[in-house]
Every structure is written in structure tokens, then in C-alpha cells.
C-alpha positions, -999 to 999 in steps of 0.1 A, spaced: 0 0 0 11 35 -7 7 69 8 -2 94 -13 19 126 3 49 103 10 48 88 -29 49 119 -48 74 137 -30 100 157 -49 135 161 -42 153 196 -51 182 189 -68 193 230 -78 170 258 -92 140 240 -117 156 207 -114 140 179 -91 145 142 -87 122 117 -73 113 78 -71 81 59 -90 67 34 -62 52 -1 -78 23 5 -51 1 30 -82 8 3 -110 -19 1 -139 0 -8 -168 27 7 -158 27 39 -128 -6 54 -133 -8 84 -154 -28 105 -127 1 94 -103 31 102 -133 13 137 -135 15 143 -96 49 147 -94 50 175 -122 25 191 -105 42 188 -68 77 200 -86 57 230 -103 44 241 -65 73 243 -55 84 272 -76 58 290 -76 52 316 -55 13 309 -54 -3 283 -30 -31 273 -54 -31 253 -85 -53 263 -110 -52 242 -138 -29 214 -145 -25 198 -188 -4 173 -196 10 147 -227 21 115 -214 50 106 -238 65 74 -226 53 44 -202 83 51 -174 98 20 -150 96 21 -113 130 40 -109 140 73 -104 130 103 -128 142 139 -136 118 168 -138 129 200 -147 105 229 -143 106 265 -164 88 297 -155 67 308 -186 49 339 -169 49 350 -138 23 385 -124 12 397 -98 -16 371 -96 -7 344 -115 19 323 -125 26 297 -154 53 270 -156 63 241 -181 72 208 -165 94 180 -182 97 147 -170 121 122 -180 137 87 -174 175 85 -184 170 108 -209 135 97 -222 105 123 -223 78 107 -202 53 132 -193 53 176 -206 29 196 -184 19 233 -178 4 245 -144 -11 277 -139 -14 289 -99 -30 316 -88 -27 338 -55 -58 362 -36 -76 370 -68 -111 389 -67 -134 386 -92 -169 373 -103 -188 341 -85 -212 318 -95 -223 280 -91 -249 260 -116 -230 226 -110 -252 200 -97 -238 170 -81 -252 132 -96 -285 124 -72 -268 92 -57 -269 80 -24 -242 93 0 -208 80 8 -221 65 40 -246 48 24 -230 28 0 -213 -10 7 -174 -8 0 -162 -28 -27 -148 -52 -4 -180 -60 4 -194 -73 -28 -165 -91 -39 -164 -130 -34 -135 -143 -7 -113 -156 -36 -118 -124 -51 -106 -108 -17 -75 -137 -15 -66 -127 -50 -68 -90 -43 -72 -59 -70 -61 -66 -105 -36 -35 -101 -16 -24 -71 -34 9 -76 -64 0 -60 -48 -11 -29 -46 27 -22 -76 40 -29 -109 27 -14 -140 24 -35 -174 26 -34 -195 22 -68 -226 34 -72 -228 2 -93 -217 -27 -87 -224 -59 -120 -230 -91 -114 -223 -119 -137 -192 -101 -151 -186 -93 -184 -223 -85 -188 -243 -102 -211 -249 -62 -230 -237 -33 -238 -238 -5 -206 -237 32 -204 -202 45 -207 -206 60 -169 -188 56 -143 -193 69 -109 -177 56 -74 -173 74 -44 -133 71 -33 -109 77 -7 -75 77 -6 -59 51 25 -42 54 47 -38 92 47 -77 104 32 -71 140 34 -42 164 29 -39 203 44 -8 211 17 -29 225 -12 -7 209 -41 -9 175 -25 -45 178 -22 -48 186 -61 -29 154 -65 -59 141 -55 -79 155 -84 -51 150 -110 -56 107 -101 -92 107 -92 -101 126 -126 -76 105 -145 -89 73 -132 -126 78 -151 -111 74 -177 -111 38 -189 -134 28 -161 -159 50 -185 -146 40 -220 -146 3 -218 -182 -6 -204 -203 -2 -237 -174 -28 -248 -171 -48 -217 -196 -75 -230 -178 -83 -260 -142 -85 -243 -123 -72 -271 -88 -73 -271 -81 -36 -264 -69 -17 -239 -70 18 -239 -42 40 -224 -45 81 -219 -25 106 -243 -35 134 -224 -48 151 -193 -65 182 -184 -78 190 -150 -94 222 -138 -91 224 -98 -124 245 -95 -133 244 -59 -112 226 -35 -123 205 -6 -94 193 12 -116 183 43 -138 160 22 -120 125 26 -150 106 0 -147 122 -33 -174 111 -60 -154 103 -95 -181 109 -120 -166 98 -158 -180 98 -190 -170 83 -223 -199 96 -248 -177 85 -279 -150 65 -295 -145 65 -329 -105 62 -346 -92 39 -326 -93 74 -300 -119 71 -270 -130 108 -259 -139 112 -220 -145 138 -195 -147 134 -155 -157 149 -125 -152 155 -89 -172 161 -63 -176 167 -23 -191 151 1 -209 185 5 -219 183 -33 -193 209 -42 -176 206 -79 -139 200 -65 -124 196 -99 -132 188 -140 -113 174 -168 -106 152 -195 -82 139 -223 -83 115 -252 -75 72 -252 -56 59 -279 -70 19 -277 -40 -8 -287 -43 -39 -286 -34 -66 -256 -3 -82 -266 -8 -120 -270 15 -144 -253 
């Protein structure tokens, strides 16, 4: 099991340069994008001179080992208000991952809030995942070390699995990171949103498929995540994903976060690229 705060720590090496260490505990097919992304977004809050992350884009450009990794972060713009940076992550001299953060500081300005939370039943009201599985299921554990730090609760839970049709590319789960649930540093707690919005993806893409088991899988090209209104107190955070197309061997989602308190913590998406499951 990981720990979120301790897994994604950076190590300053001089001015813009970092190191750090991928842990096999956020494995899925490799380290897990969302987790990948975390530590240019950790390395980028470190320069700046703002304590909120804003938004956070990304192009994962390699699948990295679990091994140590470079990141190197510029200063694009930097105001009064507002800063921009460009973060580069590599793997003996391999690009794995190019971001761009933009934080903010006190910024006054216009309000507003349409958002509407999914009408599903509340955190406390919904059986773990742990509950539902079978005890080999339980012996056997998650399919990827990933889960083994996150707890779920899915709003729904299919039995016989695959399904005998087609289901609606949705995916929603209330989840919580374990052991440590919450975090008071604001760029750890948006490392929250980077793997929780990251995580819809596939989840989302693959269940109008599921039935069929095709031989795809489905990794991310990209990430976007806007961190619109932060709940660092909320442990449960309600992933909400949705893959309305896939056409082009590309597979289009968009996810979101919410509070306990029905707050929209954070919004996003990216593109899939689907290849196909090498055969042994």
C-alpha cells in the first residue's frame, strides 16, 4: 500500500531541477498516469510563488519503469496574480510526461455556481467494494496495485461479469485515498484530483465494450484537470466519468469530482488511444 503525500514527494536537486522515485504500489499498466502527472504538479508548487493550483494539462509521452525520474521545471509567466510553468519529465533521458500548471494567489473577481452534483446516495450509504466481492476475489486482491490505495465505493456494482450487453459509458464511485484520506498542503490535495479525474477514464470507456471483451486496452495521451473548488476536508470524493464517444481507434472522455458536500472539486478530461493486448 502507498501513501499518497509520502509517494509523490520531490527532491530539489538545484533551481528548476528535481528528482524523485516511482513506487510499484500506483501500478496500472505501468505507474498510473494521474500518479506520473502528480509529481510535475508537486515539482511546479514548488516554484511557484502561489499556493493554489489552478489548472494542471499534460502529454504523457512514454510508459516510465519504477526507478527514479528527472523533472525540470521553467517559469513561462509570472504576475502579480498568476503564474505559469512548463514541466518536463524524464527517465534516463526519455520524455515521459510535458505539463503546464497555472497557480494563482488572492484573486477577486466574479462568483457563480450552476453545478449539480449526480443524485446518488451518499458515501455512508454505500457497501465498499470489499463487500461485494467473493473471498477468492478478496484472496486474490485488486487486478492492479493501484487499488490497494484507494478505497472504493461504486454506485454500481455488475454481477455476472462481463455483462451479457452493452452499458452506459458512466462511471461513478465514491473514493478515498488510505491510509492518509485527506491532505492540508494544497498541491498534495490537487494530486488528489489529478488521479481521481484520471482514473474515469477507462473505467468510463470500456463498459459499452465490456460484453464483448475485445482485445483492447485503452491508455490516456493526455490530461487536463481544472481544480475549480477545493475540498481538502472532504476524505469521500465522488469520481463521476463519461466516455460519450469512441471512434478512430481514440476514445474521448470527460470526468468529474465532487464533495461530500456536493461541491464541484475539480473537471477534466483527455483522449484514449485503444491498442491492442499483446498475445503471449
Amino acid at each position: 500500500m502507498g501513501d499518497l503525500g509520502v509517494d509523490t514527494a520531490v527532491e530539489r536537486v538545484d533551481d528548476g531541477r528535481y528528482t524523485a522515485t516511482l513506487s510499484r504500489d500506483w501500478e496500472i499498466w505501468g505507474p498510473m498516469g494521474g500518479y506520473l502527472a502528480s509529481f510535475a504538479l508537486r515539482a511546479a508548487g514548488d516554484v511557484s510563488p502561489f499556493d493554489r493550483p489552478a489548472s494542471f494539462s499534460c502529454h504523457y509521452l512514454g510508459v516510465a519503469s519504477f526507478d527514479a525520474i528527472d523533472i525540470s521545471v521553467t517559469t513561462l509567466r509570472q504576475a502579480r496574480t498568476a503564474a505559469s510553468h512548463r514541466v518536463e519529465v524524464s527517465q534516463d533521458g526519455k520524455p515521459m510526461l510535458e505539463a503546464t500548471v497555472w497557480s494563482v494567489g488572492e484573486v477577486e473577481g466574479l462568483a457563480h455556481d450552476v453545478s449539480s452534483a449526480p443524485d446518488v446516495p451518499a458515501a455512508d450509504e454505500v457497501p465498499p467494494v470489499a463487500e461485494l466481492l467473493t473471498a477468492e476475489e478478496l484472496e486474490a486482491g485488486p487486478p492492479f496495485a493501484f487499488w490497494n490505495n484507494v478505497e472504493q465505493k461504486p454506485l454500481r456494482f455488475m454481477r455476472p461479469w462481463p455483462p451479457s450487453e452493452p452499458i452506459e459509458p458512466v462511471w461513478r464511485a465514491w473514493c478515498r485515498f488510505t491510509p492518509t484520506p485527506t491532505f492540508d498542503d494544497p498541491w498534495i490535495d490537487a494530486c488528489r484530483s489529478i488521479i481521481l479525474v484520471d482514473v474515469q477514464s477507462w473505467p468510463a470507456a470500456h463498459l459499452p465494450h465490456a460484453y464483448l471483451q475485445p482485445p483492447f486496452y485503452a491508455p490516456s495521451l493526455d490530461l487536463y484537470v481544472a481544480f475549480n473548488d477545493p475540498r481538502p476536508q472532504s476524505g469521500w470524493l465522488l469520481t463521476d466519468g463519461h466516455a460519450p464517444n469512441a471512434a478512430h481507434g481514440l476514445m474521448g472522455w470527460t470526468g468529474r469530482l465532487w464533495a461530500e458536500d456536493g461541491a464541484l472539486v475539480a473537471s477534466g478530461g483527455g483522449q484514449l488511444l485503444c491498442r491492442r493486448v499483446p498475445q503471449r
